[in-house]
Each structure stands twice: as C-alpha cells, then as structure tokens.
N, C-alpha and C positions, 0 to 999 in steps of 0.2 A: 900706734894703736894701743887704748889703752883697756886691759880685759876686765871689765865689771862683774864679779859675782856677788850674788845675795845668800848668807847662808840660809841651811834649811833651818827650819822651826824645829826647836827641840821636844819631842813628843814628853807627855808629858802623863803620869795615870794618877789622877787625884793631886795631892801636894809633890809627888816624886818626880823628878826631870831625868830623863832617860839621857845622858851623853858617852859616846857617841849615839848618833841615832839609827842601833842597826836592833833590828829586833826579827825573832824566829819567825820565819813563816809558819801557817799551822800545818801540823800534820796528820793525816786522819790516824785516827785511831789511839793518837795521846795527846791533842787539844784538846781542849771543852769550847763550848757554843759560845761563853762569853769572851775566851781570846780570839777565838775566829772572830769573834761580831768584831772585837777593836783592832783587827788588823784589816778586818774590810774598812773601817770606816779612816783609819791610815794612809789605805788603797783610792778610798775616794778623795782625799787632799793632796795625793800626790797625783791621781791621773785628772784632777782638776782644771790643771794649768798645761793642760794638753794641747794647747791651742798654739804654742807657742814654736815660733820656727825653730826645728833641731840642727838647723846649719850652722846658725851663729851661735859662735857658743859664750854668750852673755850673760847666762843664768847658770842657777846651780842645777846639778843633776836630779834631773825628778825619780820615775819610779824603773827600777830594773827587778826583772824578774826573770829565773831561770829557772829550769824544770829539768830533773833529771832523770833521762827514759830508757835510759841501758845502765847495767852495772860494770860494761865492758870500759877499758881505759882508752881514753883518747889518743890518739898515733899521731 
C-alpha cells in the first residue's frame, strides 16, 4: 500500500509565503479585524475540503483546532 499525500498550499499575504504554514490564531483583545478576517478566510480553505473521508488517510491534514478552557494542567 502505497500512502499518497498532497502537501498543503503554502499561505501566502501579498508577495510573502509563509513556510511552514502555522499561523497564530486570533485572540481577542490583541488581534485586529483584518487578521481575524485572514485567518477566517484560511479557516474557509481548510474546512473546504471537508467532504473528505477521515479514515483513509490519503490526504494531508486539513484544519485542527484547539481551545484552551482551564488553566489547570492535564494529569
């Protein structure tokens, strides 16, 4: 079996290419409106290709997100 992945598209803001492609989520109270808009509009490219069966794992990794709701450490 042979494992096929596609890499992801390297994001890109104007002539700059962003590699690797990890970029800050916003956070209220020290983003502005125009990095939120380009990390929604990131969010819509990644959960795009949503359609896609998460068993086989054929493709690159689309969109993960994690949200942190206690400040207590994990056991």
């Amino acid at each position: 079996m042979t494992l096929q992945t596609e890499a992801p598209e390297v994001p890109s803001i104007g002539k700059i290419s962003i590699w690797p492609p990890v970029i800050l989520a916003p956070m209220a109270g020290v983003t502005d409106v125009p990095f939120r808009s380009l990390c929604r509009s990131f969010m819509d490219q990644g959960l795009a290709d949503s359609s896609r069966d998460p068993v086989k794992p054929n493709h690159a990794p689309g969109l993960f997100v994690n949200q942190m709701i206690t400040a207590r450490a994990f056991v």
